[in-house]
C-alpha positions, 0 to 999 in steps of 0.5 A, a space after each residue: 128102784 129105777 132111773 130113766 134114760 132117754 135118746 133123741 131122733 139123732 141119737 142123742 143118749 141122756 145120762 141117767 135119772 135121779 134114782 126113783 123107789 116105789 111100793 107094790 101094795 097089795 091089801 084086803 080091806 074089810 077084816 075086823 081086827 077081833 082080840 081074843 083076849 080081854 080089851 074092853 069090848 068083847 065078852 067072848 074072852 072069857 068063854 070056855 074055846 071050843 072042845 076044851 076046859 080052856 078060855 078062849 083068851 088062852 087058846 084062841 087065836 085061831 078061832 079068832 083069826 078064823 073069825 075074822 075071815 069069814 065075817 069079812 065073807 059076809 058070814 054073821 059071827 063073831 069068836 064067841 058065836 063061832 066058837 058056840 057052834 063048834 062046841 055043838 060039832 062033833 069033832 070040832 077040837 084038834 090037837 091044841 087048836 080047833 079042826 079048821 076042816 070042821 070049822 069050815 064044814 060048819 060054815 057052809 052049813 050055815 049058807 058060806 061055802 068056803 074052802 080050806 087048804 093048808 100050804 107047806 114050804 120055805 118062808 119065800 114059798 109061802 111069802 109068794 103065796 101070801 101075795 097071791 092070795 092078798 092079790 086076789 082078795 083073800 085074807 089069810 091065816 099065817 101060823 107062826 113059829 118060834 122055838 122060844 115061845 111055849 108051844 112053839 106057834 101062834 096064829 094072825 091074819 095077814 090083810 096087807 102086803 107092801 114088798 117084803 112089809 106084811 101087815 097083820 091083824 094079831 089076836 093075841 097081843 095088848 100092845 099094838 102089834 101091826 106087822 110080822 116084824 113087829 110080832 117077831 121083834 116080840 120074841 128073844 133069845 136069837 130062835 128061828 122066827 119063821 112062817 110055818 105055814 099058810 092056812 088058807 080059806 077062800 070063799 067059794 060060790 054062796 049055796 
């Protein structure tokens, strides 16, 4: 918010403007916003996600945020053929989710260099970095956390900032979820609702 106050040569002041407001934007464009679950126009929700005997509709949220990214990088896949290669790498399954290090060391086989860093801190450490990143171009992979939902966390790609607005593309749900406020407003019972960290994953100088 602002106002504008004005003098002359002779020193005259004027009062105070109308008070104006703004928006600071920051967007990256060209993310495809892919659903892991069944939605009428993908056949990958019913694969079987990656290292595991689950379907891609029940633990992939990840892969399929880390789909969108790299397809924005110009890497030709999809949930289903990214989840296909990473099936036939070795170590492509960590824990609950896919191995990001393994996913982006199988990228760059296939010609898109790409790195990988995972970012730690408060919610204003993290909220920084996302706009830098949003800034210079870059999609990112926020992990979301809350103690009321089983397992505690879910994945979403942030493709938009406007101030303290970011605006998300949500694997994960079958309503129209458009922002991290509107995710968060999904989740009851007064627990934490925070960002547990940013996974970033930059492009880098193709091979």
């Amino acid at each position: 918010y602002f106002t504008i106050r004005t003098a002359d040569e002779a020193g005259n002041i004027s009062g105070l403007s109308n008070c104006v407001s703004t928006k600071t934007c920051v967007e990256v464009t060209g993310v495809p916003n892919w659903k892991q679950f069944d939605d009428g126009t993908n056949s990958w929700w019913d694969d079987i996600y990656d290292h595991t005997t689950k379907k891609i509709s029940a633990l992939g949220c990840f892969l399929t945020a880390a789909s969108q990214v790299v397809k924005k990088y110009g890497f030709n896949t999809d949930p289903g053929r990214l989840n296909a290669m990473l099936k036939k790498t070795p170590r492509g399954f960590q824990g609950k989710n896919l191995d990001p290090e393994v996913m982006v060391t199988t990228i760059t086989a296939q010609g898109i260099a790409l790195t990988y860093k995972h970012v730690y801190g408060t919610n204003a450490k993290l909220m920084s970095s996302l706009g830098d990143s949003l800034r210079s171009g870059d999609p990112i992979i926020l992990e979301l956390y809350s103690a009321s939902r089983v397992g505690g966390s879910h994945f979403v790609v942030a493709i938009k900032k406007c101030n303290d607005t970011v605006y998300i593309n949500d694997p994960g749900h079958n309503i129209s979820v458009t922002t991290l406020s509107q995710y968060f407003d999904l989740i009851t019972n007064g627990n934490p609702k925070t960002i547990r960290s940013i996974r970033k994953i930059v492009k880098k100088t193709p091979l």
